[in-house]
Backbone as JSON, one array per atom type, in Angstrom:
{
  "sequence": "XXXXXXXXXXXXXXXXXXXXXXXXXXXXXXXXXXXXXXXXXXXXXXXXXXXXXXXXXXXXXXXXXXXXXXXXXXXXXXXXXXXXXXXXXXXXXXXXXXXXXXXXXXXXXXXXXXXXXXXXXXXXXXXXXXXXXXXXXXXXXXXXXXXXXXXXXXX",
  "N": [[19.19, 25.89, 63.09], [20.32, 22.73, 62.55], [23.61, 21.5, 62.78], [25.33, 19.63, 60.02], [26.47, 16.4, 60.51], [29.26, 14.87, 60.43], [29.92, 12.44, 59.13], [28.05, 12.71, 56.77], [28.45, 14.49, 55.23], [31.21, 13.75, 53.97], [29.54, 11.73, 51.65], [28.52, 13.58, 49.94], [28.23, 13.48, 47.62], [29.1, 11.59, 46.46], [26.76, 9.8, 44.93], [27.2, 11.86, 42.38], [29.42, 10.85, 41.21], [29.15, 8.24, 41.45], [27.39, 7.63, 39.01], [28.95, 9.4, 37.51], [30.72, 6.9, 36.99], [29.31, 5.13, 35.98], [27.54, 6.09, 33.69], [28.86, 5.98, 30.9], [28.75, 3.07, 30.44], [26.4, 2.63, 30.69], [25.72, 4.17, 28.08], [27.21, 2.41, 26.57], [25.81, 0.18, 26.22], [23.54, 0.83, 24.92], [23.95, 2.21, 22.18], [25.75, 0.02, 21.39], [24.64, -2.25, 20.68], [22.44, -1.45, 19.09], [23.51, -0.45, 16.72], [24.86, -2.29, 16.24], [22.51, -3.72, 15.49], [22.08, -2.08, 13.42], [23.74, -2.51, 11.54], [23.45, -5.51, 11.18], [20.94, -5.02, 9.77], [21.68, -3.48, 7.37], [23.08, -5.58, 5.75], [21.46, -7.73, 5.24], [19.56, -6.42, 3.94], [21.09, -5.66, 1.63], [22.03, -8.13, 1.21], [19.08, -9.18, -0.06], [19.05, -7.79, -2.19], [21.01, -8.42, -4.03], [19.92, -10.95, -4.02], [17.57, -10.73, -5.34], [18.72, -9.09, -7.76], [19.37, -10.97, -9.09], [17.6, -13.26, -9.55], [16.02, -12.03, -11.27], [17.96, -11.29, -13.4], [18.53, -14.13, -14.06], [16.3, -15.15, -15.36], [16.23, -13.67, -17.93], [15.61, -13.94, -21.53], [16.89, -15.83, -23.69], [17.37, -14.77, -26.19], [17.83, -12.16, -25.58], [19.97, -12.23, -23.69], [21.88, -13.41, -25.87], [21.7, -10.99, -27.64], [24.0, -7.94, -27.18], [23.24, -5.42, -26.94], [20.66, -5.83, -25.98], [21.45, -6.86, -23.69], [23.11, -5.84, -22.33], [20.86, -3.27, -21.55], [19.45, -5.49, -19.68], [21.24, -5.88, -17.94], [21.47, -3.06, -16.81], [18.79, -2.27, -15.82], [19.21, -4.56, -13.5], [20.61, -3.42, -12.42], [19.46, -1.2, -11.76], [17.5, -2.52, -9.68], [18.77, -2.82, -7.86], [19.79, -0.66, -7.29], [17.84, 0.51, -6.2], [16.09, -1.06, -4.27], [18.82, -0.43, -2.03], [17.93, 2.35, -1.66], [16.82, 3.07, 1.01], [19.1, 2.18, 2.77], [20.57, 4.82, 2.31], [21.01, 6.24, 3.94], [23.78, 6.52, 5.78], [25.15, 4.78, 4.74], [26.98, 3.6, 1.74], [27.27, 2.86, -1.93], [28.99, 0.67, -3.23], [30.29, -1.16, -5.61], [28.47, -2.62, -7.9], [28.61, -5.89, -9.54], [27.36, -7.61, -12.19], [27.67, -10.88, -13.45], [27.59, -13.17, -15.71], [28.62, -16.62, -15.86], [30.83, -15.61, -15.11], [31.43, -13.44, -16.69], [31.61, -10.26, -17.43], [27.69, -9.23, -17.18], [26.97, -7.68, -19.21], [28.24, -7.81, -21.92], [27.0, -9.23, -23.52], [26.72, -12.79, -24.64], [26.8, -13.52, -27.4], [27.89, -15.43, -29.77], [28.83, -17.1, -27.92], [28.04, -19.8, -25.64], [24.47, -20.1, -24.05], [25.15, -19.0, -20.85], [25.69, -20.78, -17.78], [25.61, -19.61, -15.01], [24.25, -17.04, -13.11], [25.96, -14.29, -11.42], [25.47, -11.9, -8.76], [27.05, -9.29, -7.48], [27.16, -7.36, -4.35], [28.61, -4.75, -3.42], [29.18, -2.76, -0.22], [29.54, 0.22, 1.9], [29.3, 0.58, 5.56], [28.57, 3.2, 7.42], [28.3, 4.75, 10.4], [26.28, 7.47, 11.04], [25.57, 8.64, 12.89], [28.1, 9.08, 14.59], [29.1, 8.14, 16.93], [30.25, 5.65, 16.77], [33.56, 5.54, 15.26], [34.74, 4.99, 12.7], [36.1, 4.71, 10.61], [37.4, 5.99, 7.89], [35.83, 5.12, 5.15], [34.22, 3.58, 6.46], [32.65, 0.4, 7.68], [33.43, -2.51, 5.11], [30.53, -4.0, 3.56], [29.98, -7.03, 2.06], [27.61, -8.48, -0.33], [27.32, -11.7, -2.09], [24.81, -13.14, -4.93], [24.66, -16.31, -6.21], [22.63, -17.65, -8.91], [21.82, -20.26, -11.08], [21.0, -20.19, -14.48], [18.05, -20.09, -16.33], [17.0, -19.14, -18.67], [15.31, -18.67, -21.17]],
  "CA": [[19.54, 24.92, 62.09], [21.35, 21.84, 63.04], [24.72, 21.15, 61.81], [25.35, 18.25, 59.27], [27.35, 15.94, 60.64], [30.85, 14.84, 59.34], [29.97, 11.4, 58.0], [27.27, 12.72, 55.96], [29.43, 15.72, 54.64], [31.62, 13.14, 52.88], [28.99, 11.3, 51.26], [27.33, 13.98, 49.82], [29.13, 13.65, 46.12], [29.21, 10.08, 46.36], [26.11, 9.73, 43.96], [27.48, 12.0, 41.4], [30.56, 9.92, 40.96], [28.91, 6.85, 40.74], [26.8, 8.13, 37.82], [30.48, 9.26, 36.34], [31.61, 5.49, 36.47], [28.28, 3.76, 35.25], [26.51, 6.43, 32.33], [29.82, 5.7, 29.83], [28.58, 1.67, 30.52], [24.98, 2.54, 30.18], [25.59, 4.48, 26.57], [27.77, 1.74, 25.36], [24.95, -0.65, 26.52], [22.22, 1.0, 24.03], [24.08, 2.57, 21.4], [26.68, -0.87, 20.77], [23.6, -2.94, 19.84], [21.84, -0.43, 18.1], [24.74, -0.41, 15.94], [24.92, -3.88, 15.19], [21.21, -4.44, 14.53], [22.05, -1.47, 12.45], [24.97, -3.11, 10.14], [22.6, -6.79, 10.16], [19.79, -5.04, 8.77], [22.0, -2.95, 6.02], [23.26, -6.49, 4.88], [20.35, -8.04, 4.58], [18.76, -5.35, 2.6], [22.0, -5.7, 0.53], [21.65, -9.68, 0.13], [18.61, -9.0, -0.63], [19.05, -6.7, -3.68], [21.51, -9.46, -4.77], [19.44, -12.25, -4.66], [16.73, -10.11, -6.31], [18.55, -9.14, -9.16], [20.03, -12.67, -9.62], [16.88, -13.86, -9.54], [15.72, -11.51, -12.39], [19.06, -12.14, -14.95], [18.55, -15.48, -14.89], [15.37, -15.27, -15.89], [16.09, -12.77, -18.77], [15.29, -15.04, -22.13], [18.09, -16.26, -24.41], [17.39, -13.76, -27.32], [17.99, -10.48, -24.84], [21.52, -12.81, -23.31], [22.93, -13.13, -26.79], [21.98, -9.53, -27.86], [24.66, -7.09, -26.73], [22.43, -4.15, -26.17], [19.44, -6.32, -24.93], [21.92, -7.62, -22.57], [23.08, -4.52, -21.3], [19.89, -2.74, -21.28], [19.03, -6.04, -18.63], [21.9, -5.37, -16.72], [21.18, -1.58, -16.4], [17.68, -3.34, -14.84], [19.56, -5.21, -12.76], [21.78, -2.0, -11.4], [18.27, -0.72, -11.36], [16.75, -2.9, -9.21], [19.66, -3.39, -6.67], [19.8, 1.01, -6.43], [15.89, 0.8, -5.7], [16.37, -1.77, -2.96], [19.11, 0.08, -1.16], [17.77, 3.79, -1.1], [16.64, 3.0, 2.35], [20.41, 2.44, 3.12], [21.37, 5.54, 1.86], [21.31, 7.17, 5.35], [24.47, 5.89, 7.04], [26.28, 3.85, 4.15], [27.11, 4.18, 0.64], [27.25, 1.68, -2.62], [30.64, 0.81, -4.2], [30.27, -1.32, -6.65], [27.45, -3.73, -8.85], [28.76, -6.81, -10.51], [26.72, -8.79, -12.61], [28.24, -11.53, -13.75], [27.43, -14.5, -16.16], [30.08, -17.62, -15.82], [32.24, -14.96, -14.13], [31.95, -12.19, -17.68], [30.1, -9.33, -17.51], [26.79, -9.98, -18.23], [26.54, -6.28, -20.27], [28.83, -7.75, -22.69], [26.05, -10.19, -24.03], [27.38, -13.54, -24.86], [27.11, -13.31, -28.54], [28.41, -16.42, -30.25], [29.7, -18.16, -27.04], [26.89, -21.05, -24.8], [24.38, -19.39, -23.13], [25.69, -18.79, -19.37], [25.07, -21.6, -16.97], [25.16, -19.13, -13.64], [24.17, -15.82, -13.12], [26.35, -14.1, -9.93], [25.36, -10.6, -8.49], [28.51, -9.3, -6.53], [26.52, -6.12, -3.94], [29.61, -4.03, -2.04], [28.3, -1.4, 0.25], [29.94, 0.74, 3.13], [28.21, 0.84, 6.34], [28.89, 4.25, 7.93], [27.78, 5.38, 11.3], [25.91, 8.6, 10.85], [25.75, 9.08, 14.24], [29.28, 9.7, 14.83], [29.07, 7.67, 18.02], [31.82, 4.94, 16.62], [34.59, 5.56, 14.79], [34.21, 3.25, 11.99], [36.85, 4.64, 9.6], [36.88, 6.61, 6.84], [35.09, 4.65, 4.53], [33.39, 2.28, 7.3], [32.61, -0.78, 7.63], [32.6, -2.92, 4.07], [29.95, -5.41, 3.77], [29.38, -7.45, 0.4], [26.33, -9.54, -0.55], [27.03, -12.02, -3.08], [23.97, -14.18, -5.12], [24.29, -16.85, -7.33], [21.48, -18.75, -9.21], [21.59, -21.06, -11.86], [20.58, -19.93, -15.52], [16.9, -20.73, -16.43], [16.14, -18.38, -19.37], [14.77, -19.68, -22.7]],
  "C": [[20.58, 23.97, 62.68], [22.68, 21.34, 62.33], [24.95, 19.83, 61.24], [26.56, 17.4, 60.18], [28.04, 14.81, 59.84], [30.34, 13.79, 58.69], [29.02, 11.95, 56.64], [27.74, 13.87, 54.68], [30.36, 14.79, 53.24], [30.81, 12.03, 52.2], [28.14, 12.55, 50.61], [27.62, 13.9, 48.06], [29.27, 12.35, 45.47], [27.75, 9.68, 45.04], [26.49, 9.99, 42.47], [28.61, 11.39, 40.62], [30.48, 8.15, 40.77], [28.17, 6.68, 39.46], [28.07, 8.25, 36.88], [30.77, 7.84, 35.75], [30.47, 4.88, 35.88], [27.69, 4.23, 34.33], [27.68, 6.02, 31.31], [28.92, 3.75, 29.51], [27.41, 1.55, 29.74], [24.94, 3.07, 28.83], [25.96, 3.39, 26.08], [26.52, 0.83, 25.37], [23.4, -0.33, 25.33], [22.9, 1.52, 22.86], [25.14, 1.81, 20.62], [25.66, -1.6, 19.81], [22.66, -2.4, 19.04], [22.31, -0.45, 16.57], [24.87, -1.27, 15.02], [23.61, -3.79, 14.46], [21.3, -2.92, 13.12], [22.74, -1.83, 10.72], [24.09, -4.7, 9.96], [21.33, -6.4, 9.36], [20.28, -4.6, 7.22], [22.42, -4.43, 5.41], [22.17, -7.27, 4.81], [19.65, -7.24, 3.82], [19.8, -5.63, 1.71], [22.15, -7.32, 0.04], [20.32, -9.85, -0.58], [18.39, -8.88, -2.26], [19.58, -7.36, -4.44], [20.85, -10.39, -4.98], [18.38, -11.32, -5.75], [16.93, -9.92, -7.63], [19.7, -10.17, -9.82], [19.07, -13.32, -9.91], [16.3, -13.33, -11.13], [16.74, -11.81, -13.52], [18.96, -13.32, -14.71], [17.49, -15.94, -15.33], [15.11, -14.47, -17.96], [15.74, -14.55, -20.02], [16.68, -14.84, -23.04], [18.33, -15.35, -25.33], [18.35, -12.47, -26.55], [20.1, -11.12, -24.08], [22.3, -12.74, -24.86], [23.16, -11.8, -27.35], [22.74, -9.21, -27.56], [24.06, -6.1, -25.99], [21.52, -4.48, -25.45], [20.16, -6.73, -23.63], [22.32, -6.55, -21.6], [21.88, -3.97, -20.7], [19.48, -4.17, -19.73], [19.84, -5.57, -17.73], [21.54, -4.22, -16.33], [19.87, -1.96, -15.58], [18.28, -3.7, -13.7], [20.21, -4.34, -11.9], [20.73, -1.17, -10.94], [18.03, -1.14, -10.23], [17.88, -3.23, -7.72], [19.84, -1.76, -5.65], [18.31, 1.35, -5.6], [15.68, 0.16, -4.15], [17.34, -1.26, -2.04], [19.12, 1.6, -1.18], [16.97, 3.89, 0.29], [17.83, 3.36, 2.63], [21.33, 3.44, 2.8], [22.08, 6.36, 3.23], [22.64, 6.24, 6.19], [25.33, 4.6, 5.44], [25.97, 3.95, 2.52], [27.49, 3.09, -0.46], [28.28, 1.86, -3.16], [30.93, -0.13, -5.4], [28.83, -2.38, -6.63], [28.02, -4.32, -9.39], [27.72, -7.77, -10.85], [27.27, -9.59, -13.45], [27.2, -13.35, -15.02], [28.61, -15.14, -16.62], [31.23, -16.8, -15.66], [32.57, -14.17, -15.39], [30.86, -11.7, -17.48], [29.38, -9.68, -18.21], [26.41, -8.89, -19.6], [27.26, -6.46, -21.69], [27.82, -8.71, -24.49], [27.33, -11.74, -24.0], [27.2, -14.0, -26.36], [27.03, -14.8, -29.19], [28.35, -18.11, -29.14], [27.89, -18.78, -26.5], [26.56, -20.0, -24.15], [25.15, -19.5, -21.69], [24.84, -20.29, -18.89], [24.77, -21.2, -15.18], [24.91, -18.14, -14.0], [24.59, -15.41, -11.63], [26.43, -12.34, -10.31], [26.11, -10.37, -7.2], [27.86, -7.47, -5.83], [27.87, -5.77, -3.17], [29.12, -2.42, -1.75], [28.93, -1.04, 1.57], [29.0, 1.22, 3.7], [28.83, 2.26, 7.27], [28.19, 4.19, 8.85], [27.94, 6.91, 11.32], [25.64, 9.18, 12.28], [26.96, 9.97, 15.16], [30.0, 9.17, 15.7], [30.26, 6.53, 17.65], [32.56, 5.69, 15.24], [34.89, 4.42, 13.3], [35.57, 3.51, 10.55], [36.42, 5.33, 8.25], [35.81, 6.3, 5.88], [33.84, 3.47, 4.69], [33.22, 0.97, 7.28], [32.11, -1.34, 5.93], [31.42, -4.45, 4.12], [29.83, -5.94, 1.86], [28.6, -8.9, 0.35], [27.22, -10.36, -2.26], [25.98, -13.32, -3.79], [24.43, -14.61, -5.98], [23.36, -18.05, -7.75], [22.32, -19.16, -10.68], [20.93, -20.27, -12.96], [19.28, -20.33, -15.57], [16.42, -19.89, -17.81], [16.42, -19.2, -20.41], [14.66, -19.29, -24.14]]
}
């Protein structure tokens, strides 16, 4: 058997140490952008859900807006239709509040007496968690909040 010689002796480790300095690079390199396209898709699913159910209360009709209970019962719809749209996002981030708003008062209150509404604004806040574990994102994670507003149209 022939003996190794010396230069090749200290090179023989040299691989595994360049692997040390470049796999930390190569994770951040797939699991940074991952990440992101992970937090732009949860807000778009969450502007979504806002325009959606902005789009629906301002369609409700004038009778069900002055009601009280018809008005609630829409909103409860509307809290409906915003929980339906983010049970995808349940994995990895969590919903904190629903406002629906007409001219900036709840719309559950009806508007009774007072002009119908001339906006309808749906206020979505939703923490984006990494379920992964891989960042650090903070107890309650990243907040994102969608908000829609349309224009009144119901009759």
């Amino acid at each position: 058997m022939k003996p190794i010689p010396h230069s090749l002796k200290q090179q023989r480790g040299a691989a595994a140490v360049e692997l040390a300095f470049i796999l930390p690079i190569l994770v951040l390199l797939i699991f940074v952008p991952l990440t992101l396209g992970r937090l732009f898709w949860a807000y778009t699913v969450t502007q979504k859900a806002a325009q959606d159910t902005a789009r629906y209360m301002s369609t409700i009709s004038a009778q069900e807006m002055r009601d009280q209970p018809l008005a609630t019962a829409a909103a409860n719809v509307g809290r409906t239709i915003v929980n339906e749209e983010l049970a995808d996002l349940r994995w990895g981030s969590s919903t904190r509040a629903v406002e629906i708003l007409c001219n900036n008062v709840s719309c559950s209150s009806g508007v009774g007496s007072r002009p119908l509404p001339s906006t309808v604004k749906v206020v979505v806040q939703v923490d984006f968690l990494d379920p992964t574990g891989f960042f650090n994102l903070g107890r309650y994670g990243i907040p994102l909040q969608a908000v829609a507003e349309m224009r009144y149209v119901g009759n």
